[in-house]
MARTI-501201 format. One record per residue: residue number from 0; residue in one letter; x, z, y of N, C-alpha, C in turn. Coordinates in steps of 0.001 Angstrom, whole numbers, plus 500000, padded with zeros to 6 digits. Layout:
<pts>
     i   aa    neast      nup   nnorth   caeast     caup   canorth    ceast      cup   cnorth
   NUM    a        X        Z        Y        X        Z         Y        X        Z        Y
...
</pts>
This chain:
<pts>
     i   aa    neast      nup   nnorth   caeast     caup   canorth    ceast      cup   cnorth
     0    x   488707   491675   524616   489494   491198    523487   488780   490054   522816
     1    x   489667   489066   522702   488780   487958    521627   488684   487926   520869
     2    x   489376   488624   519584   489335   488717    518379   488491   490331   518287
     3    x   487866   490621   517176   487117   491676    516966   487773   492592   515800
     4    x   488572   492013   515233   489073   492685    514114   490545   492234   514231
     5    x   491561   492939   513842   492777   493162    513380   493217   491953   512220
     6    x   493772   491462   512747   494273   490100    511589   495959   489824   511218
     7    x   496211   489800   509937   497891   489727    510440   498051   488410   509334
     8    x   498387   487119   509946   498627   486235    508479   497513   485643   508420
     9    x   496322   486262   509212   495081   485722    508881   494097   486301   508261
    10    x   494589   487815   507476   493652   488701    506607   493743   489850   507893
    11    x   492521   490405   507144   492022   491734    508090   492598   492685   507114
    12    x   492599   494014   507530   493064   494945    506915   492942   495329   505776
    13    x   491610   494958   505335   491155   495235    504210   491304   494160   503230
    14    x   491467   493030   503535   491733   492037    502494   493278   492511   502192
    15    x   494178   492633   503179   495760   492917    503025   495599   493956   502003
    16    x   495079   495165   502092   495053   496128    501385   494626   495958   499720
    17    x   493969   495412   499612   493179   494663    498392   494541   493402   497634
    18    x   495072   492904   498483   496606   491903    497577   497697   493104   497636
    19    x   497402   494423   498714   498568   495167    497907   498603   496026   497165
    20    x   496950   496437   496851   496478   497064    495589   496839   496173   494239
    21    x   496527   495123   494428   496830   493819    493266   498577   494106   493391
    22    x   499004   493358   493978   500720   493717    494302   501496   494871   493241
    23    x   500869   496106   493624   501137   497211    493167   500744   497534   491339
    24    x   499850   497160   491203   499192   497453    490334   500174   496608   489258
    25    x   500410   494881   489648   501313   493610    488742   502836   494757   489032
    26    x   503134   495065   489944   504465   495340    489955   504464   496149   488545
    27    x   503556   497638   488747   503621   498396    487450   504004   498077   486364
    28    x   503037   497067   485895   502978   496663    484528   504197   495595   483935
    29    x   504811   495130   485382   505485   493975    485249   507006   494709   484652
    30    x   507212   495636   486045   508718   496244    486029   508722   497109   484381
    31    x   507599   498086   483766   507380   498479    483050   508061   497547   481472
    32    x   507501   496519   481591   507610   495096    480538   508974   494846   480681
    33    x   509450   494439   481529   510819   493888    482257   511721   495165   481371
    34    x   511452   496256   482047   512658   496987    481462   512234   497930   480473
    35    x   511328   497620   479375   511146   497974    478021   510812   499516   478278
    36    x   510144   500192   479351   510254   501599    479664   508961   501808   478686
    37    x   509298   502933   478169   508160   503868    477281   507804   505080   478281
    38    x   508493   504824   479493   508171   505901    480298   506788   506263   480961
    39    x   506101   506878   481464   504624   506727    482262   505017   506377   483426
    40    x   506570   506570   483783   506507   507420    485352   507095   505592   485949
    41    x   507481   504495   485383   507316   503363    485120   506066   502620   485726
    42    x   504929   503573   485488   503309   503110    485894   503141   503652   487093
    43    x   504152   504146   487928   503633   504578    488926   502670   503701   490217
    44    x   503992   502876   490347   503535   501779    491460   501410   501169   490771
    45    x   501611   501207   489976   500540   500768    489304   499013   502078   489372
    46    x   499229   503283   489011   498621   504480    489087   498325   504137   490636
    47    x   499200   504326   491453   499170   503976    492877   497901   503049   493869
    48    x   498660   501986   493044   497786   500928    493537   496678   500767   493440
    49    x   496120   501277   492350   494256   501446    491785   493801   501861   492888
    50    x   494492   503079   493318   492935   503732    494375   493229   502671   495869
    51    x   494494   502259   496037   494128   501450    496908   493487   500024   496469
    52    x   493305   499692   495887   492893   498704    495440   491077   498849   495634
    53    x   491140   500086   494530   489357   500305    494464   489093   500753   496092
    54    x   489648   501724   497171   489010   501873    498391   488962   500490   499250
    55    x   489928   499795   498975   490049   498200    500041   488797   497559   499444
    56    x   488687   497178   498007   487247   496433    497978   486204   497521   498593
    57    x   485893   498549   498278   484871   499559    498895   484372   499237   500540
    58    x   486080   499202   500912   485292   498918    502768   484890   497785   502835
    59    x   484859   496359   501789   484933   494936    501985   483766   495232   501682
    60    x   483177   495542   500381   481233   495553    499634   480758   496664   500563
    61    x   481046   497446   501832   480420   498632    502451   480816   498593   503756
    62    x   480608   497541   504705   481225   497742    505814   480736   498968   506773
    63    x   479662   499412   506635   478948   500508    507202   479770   501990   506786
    64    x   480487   502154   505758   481558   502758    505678   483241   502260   505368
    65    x   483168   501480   505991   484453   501188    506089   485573   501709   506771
    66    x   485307   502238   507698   486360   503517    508221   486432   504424   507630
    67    x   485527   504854   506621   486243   505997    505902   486922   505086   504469
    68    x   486628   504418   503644   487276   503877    503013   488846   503365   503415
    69    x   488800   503254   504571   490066   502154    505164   491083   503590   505378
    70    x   490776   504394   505712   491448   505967    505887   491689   506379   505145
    71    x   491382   506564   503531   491253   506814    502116   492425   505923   501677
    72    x   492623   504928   501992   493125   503618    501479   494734   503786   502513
    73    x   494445   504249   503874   495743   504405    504669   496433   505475   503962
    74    x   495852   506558   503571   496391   507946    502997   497191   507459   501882
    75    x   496696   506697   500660   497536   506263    499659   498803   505798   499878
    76    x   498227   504884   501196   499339   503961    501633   500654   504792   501765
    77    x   500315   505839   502310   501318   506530    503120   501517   507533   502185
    78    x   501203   508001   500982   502185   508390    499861   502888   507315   499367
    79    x   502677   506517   499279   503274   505235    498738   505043   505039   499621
    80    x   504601   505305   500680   505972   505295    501502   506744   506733   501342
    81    x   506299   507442   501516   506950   508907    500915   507210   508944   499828
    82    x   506516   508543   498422   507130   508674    497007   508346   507406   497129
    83    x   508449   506309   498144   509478   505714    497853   510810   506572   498924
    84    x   510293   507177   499459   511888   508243    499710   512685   508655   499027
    85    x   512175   509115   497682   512665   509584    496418   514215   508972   496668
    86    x   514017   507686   497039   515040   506839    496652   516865   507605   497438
    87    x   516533   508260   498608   517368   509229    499292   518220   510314   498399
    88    x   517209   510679   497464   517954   511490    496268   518664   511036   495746
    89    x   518540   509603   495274   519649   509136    494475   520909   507986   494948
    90    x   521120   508494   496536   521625   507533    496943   523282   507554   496642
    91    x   523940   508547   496321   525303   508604    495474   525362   507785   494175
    92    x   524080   507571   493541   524464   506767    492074   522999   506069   492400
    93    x   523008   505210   493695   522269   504007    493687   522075   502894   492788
    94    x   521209   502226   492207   520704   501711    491250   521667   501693   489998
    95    x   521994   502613   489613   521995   503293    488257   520968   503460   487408
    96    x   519858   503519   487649   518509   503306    487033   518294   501867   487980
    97    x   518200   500890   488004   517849   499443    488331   516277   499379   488609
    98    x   515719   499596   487356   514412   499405    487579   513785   500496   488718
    99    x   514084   501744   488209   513410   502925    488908   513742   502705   490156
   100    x   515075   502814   490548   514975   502216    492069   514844   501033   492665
   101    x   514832   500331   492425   514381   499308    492851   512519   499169   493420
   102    x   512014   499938   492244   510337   500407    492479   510626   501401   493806
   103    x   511443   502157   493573   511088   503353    494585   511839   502390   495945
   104    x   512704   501334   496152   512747   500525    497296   511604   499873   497568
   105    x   511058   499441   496311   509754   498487    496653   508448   499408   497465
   106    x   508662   500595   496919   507645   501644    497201   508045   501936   499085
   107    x   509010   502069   499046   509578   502690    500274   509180   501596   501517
   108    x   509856   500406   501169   509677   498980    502357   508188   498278   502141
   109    x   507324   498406   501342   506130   497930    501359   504933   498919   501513
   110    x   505553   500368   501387   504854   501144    501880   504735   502015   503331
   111    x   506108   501324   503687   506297   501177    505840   505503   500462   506277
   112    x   505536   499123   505791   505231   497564    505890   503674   498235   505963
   113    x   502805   498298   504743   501389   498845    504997   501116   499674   505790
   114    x   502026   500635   506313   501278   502054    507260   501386   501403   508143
   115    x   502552   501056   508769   502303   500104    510472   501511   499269   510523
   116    x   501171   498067   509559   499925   497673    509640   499044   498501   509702
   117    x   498327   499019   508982   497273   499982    508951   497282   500929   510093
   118    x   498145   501334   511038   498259   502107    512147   497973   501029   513496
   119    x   498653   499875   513303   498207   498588    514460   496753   498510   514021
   120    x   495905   498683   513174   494509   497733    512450   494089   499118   513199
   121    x   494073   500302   513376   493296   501697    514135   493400   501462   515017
   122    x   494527   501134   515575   494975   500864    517069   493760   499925   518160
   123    x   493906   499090   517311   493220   498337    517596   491519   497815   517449
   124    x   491224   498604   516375   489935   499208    516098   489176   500086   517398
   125    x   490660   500765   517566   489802   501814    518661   489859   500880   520050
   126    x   490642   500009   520590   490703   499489    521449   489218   498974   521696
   127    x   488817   497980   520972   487414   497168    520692   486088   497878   521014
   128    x   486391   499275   520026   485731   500283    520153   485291   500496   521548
   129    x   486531   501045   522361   486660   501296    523770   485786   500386   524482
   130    x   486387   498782   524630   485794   498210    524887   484236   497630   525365
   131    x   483488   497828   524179   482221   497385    523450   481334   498832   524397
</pts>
């Protein structure tokens, strides 16, 4: 293999993970602002995004553990896509809440979007692995 690491766009897994910790975190606060919510549950995408955020820099300042950080960081990911299922519950009175679903779409398609990445970035980890 010529490349040694997993690149999509040009970032490695862990940089991707780190703009969708950021991503997540602006969505929170943004959609929150946007639609005047006094709610917590508003902060989710945001609650969310921290730990991916804090494990993606972790494997970047620790590459010697970076497979377990990057696994820590896939796990979030992949609640992230399951709490946007939610959205299935309310599919008779679809965006009736605007904001809320719309997060739980954002949650749902950017939290596919990250696991298949993050499942190609193992994939291919182990390939190299093999390799080497």
């Amino acid at each position: 293999m010529k490349n040694k690491e997993f690149l999509f766009l040009g970032a490695n897994a862990e940089k991707l993970s780190v703009y969708y910790g950021i991503f997540l975190v602006l969505w929170g606060i943004t959609i929150s602002y946007l639609s005047e919510s006094v709610s917590m549950t508003s902060y989710i995408p945001s609650f969310l995004g921290i730990p991916v955020l804090v494990f993606s820099l972790l494997a970047l300042n620790f590459p010697n553990k970076k497979k377990l950080f990057m696994h820590i960081t896939a796990t979030f990911v992949v609640i992230i896509f399951l709490g946007g299922l939610d959205i299935i519950r309310g599919l008779s009175n679809l965006f009736e809440n605007f904001w809320a679903d719309l997060s739980k779409l954002m949650l749902l398609s950017t939290g596919l979007f990250m696991t298949v990445l993050n499942i190609k970035s193992f994939i291919f980890a182990r390939k190299v692995r093999e390799e080497s």
